[in-house]
Structures are given as structure tokens and as C-alpha cells.
C-alpha positions in Angstrom: 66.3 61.9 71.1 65.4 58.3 70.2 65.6 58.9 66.7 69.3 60.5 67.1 70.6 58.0 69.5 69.2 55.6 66.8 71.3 57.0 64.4 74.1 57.0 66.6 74.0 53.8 67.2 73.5 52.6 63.9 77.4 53.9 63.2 78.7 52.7 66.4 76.9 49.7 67.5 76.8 48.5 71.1 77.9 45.7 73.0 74.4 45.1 73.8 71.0 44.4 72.3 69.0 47.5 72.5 65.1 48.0 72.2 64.4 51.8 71.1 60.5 52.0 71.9 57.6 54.5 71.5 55.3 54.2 73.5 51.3 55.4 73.9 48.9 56.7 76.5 51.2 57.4 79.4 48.8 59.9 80.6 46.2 57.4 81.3 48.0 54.6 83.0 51.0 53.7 81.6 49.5 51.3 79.4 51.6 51.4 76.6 54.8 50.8 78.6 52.6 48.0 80.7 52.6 46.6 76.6 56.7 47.0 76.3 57.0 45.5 79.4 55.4 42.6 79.6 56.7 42.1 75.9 60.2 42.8 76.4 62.8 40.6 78.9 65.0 43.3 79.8 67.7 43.7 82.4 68.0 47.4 82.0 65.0 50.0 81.0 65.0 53.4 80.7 62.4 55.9 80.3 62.7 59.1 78.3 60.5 61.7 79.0 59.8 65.7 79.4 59.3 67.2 83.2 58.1 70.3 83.7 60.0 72.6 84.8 59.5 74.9 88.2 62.0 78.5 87.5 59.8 80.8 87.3 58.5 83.1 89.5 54.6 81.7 89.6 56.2 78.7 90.6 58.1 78.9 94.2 60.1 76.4 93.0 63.3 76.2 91.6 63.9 72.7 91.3 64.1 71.8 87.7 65.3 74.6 85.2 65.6 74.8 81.5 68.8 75.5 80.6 70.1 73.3 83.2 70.5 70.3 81.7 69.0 66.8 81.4 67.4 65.8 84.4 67.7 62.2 86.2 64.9 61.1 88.1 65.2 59.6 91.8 61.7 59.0 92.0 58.1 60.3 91.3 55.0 59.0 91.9 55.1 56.1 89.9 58.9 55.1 90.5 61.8 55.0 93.0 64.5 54.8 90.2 67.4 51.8 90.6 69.9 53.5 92.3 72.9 51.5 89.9 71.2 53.1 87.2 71.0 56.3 88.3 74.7 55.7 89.4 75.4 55.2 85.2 72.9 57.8 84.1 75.1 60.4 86.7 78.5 58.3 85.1 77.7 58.6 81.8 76.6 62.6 82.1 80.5 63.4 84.0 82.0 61.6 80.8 79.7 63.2 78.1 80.9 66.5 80.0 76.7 67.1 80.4 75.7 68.8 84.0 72.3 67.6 85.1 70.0 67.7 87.6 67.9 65.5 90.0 64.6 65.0 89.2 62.4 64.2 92.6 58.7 64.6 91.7 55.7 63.4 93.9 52.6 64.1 91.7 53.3 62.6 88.4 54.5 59.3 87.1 56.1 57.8 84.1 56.4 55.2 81.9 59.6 54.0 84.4 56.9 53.2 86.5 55.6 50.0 84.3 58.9 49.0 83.3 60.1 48.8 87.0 57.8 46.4 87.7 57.6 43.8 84.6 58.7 40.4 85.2 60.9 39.7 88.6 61.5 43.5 88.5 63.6 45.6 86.2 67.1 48.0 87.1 65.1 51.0 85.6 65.5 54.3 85.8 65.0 58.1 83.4 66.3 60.6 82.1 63.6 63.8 81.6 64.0 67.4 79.5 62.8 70.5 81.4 59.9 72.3 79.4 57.4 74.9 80.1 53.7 74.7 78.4 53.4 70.7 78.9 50.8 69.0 76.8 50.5 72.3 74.5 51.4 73.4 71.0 54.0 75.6 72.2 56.1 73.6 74.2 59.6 75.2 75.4 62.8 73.3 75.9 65.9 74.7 75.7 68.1 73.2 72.8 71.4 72.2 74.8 69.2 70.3 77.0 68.1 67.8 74.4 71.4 67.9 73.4 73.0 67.0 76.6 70.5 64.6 77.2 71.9 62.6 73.8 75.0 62.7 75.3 74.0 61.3 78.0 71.8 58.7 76.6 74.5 57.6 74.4 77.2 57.3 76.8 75.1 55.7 79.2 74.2 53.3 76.2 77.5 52.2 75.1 79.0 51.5 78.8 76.2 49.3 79.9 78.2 46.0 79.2 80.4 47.2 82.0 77.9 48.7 84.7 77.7 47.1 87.9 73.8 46.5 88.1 74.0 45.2 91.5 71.5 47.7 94.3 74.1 48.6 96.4 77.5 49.5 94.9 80.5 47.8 96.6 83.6 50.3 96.5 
């Protein structure tokens, strides 16, 4: 998804600086992001990651499905996404036309989690891809997913000079 939004924004450049990172060992502590963090002086961060999804019936769950679109997270166990940009990530999905779904997950964290908390604090937030088989060689996403989540990602992207980044939104 990085790669293509790269791409994408390589034709129609942003209003914005941009820093498209890859980061390592999320799995053990976040350190990589913990890197990007303390390295970058963001105002907005978003993290990109896979969740795994809960629809089948081993599962009693439900929550996240493939097929179902991108997922934005409202927290895990690392974060408590920034609800202004969860508000953009849910904007930017109604005017890419891409459904998603809310991501609420105690167990795990992500790299969100480090980028939250660099400097005075970040506006961060993510946006996940369903999959079954996590941290295998035969991971399974479905293909509209990734797509939608591009969408999403590049809308999202492109409005940011115009979000209201303020905590609580004032109608």
C-alpha cells in the first residue's frame, strides 16, 4: 500500500510534506517506530498495518471480516487512536466510496502506539487489512481490501491541509 500511495503521490503531489516509512520489529516493542518517532517532528502519523481477522466459525467473533473493507482502529492495546483522525480516516473512506470497519482490539498493539507518544504527543491514528494466517507464508487478504484501503489512504492524504486536528470537533 505504501509503495502505491507512493506512486500516487508522485503524480499528484500533496499540499503537505509526507514521510512514507517502513518500519522494523513491531513484534518486539515497537522499536522501529520508537526510531521514526523520535526522528520525525510530525503533526499527523499514521500507522498501516494487517489485523487479524475474527469471521470464522473457530472464532466467536465477528468483528473484523475480510471482504469488509479497510479497518480503522479506535484503539488496541498500545493506542487509543486521535479521534480528529479517525474523524479523516472515516471522511476520507465516505469520499473514496470505501466502506470500512472499526477496529477495537485489546490484546495487540501497533506501531500507532510509539508514534502517539513521540515528542508533546502526536494526532495519530491507523488504518489495518483483515487477513487470516498472520505471521505465516500463506497469508489471506482479500484484494478489494487493500484496494479500498489505498483509497482511503490517499484521500485521507491529500485532504489533510484542511482537517481540523483539534480533539474535540466543534460543529
Amino acid at each position: 500500500m505504501l509503495l502505491a500511495l507512493a506512486g500516487r503521490l508522485k503524480v499528484e503531489r500533496p499540499a503537505v510534506t509526507v514521510h512514507l516509512v517502513f518500519t522494523v520489529q513491531e513484534e518486539v516493542g515497537l522499536r522501529g517506530a520508537h526510531a521514526v518517532a523520535r526522528r520525525l517532528d510530525a503533526d499527523v502519523a499514521l500507522a498501516l498495518d494487517m489485523t487479524a481477522a475474527d469471521d470464522t466459525p473457530d472464532t466467536n467473533g465477528g468483528h473484523l471480516r475480510i471482504g469488509a473493507g479497510p479497518a480503522v482502529k479506535v484503539m488496541d492495546f498500545s493506542t487509543l487512536a486521535h479521534p480528529a483522525v479517525r474523524r479523516a480516516l472515516h471522511a476520507a473512506a465516505d469520499g473514496a466510496g470505501v466502506e470500512v470497519q472499526r477496529e477495537l482490539l485489546k490484546g495487540i498493539g501497533t506501531d500507532a502506539g510509539a508514534l502517539q507518544h513521540a515528542g508533546h504527543g502526536v494526532a495519530t491514528g491507523a488504518l489495518s487489512v483483515a487477513n487470516r494466517y498472520t505471521h505465516s507464508p500463506v497469508e489471506v487478504v482479500d484484494l478489494r481490501d487493500l484496494q479500498g484501503a489505498l483509497g482511503v489512504l490517499h484521500r485521507f492524504v491529500t485532504a489533510l491541509p484542511g482537517t481540523d486536528l483539534r480533539f474535540v470537533a466543534e460543529d
